[in-house]
N, C-alpha and C positions, 0 to 999 in steps of 0.2 A: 226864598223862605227859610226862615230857622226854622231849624228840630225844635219840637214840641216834646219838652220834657215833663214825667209826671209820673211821680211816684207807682209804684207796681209791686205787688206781690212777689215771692220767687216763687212759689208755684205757679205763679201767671206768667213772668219770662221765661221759666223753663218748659214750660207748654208752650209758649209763642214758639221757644226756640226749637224743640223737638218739632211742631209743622215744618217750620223753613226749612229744616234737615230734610224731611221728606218730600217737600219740594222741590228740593233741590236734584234730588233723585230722582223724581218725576217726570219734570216740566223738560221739555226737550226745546221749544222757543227760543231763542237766545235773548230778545231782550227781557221775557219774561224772567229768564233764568237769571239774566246781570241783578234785577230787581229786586230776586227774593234773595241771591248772592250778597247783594250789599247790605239789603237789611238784616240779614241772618250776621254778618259782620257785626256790625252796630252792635246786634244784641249779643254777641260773643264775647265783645271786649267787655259788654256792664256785667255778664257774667262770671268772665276771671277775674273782675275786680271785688267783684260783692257776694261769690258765692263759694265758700270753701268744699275740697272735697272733702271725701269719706266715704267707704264703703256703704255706709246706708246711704248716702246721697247718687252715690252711682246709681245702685239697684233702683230709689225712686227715679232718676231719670231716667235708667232704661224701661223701667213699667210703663212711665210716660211714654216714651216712644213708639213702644208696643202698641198702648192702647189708641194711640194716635193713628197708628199706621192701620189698624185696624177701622176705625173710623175713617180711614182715609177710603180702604176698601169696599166698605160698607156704603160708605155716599158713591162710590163711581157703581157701585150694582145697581144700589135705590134708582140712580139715573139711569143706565141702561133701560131698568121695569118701566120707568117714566117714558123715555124715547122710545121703545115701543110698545107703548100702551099697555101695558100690562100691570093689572092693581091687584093679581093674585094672594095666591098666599104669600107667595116668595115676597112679591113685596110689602105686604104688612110683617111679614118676620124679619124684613132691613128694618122696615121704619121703628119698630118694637128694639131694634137692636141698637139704631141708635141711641137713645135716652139710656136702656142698660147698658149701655160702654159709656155713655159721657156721666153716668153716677159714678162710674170706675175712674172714670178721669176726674171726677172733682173730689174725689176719695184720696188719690194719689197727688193731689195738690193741695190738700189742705195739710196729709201727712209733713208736706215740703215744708209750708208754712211754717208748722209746729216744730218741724228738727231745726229749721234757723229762727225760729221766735219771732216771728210778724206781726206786726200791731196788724199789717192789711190781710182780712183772710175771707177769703170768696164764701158766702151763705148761699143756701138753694133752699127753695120755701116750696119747694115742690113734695107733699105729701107721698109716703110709702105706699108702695103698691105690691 
C-alpha cells in the first residue's frame, strides 16, 4: 500500500509528533516501538522540511510536549480508576482533567497555526465552561 498523503495543519503534526516522542519513551514492546519509530520518522523529515525554527516555535513545541505528556499521565491513572473499579473522586477529577489539558492543547495548536500562517486551523465548538 502507498502512503496516504493529505494535507495537515502544523499544530497537528507537531502534536502527532510530540505523542510518538512520548511513545517512544514509553512503549517497551519492540514491534510496537519499530512502529511508532518509523512513523515518528516520517513525520520528522515533513517536519525539517516545512517547519522553521525560532525560539517562539521551540517554546510552542515544548508546551506541546508538556501538555501531552501530561495527558499521557492523566489517561494511564483514568485507566488504573477504571481497572479497578473505582469512579470516585479521583476519577472524575482525571476525567475533568482531561478536557482542561486538551483546551491547553488545542490553545497551543492553533498559537502554532498562527506563527506559521495556516489556511488549516483546528475549531472546537465546545462551549465555555
Amino acid at each position: 500500500m502507498t502512503d496516504i498523503l493529505t494535507p495537515i495543519s502544523p499544530g497537528e503534526l507537531l502534536d502527532k509528533l510530540t505523542i510518538l516522542d512520548i511513545k517512544c519513551a514509553n512503549i517497551t514492546q519492540a514491534d510496537k516501538l519499530a512502529n511508532v519509530q518509523t512513523e515518528r520518522a516520517a513525520l520528522q523529515n515533513v517536519v525539517d522540511k516545512h517547519i522553521p525554527t525560532s525560539d517562539k516555535m521551540t517554546a510552542l513545541i515544548d508546551g506541546l510536549r508538556s501538555v501531552n505528556q501530561e495527558l499521557w499521565t492523566i489517561e494511564d491513572d483514568i485507566r488504573d480508576c477504571e481497572r479497578a473499579k473505582e469512579f470516585g473522586s479521583t476519577f472524575v477529577d482525571l476525567a475533568r482533567a482531561v478536557y482542561v489539558t486538551n483546551d491547553r492543547r488545542a490553545d497551543l495548536k492553533k498559537q502554532i497555526n498562527r506563527l506559521m500562517g495556516s489556511k488549516l486551523v483546528e475549531e472546537k465548538s465546545y462551549s465555555a465552561y
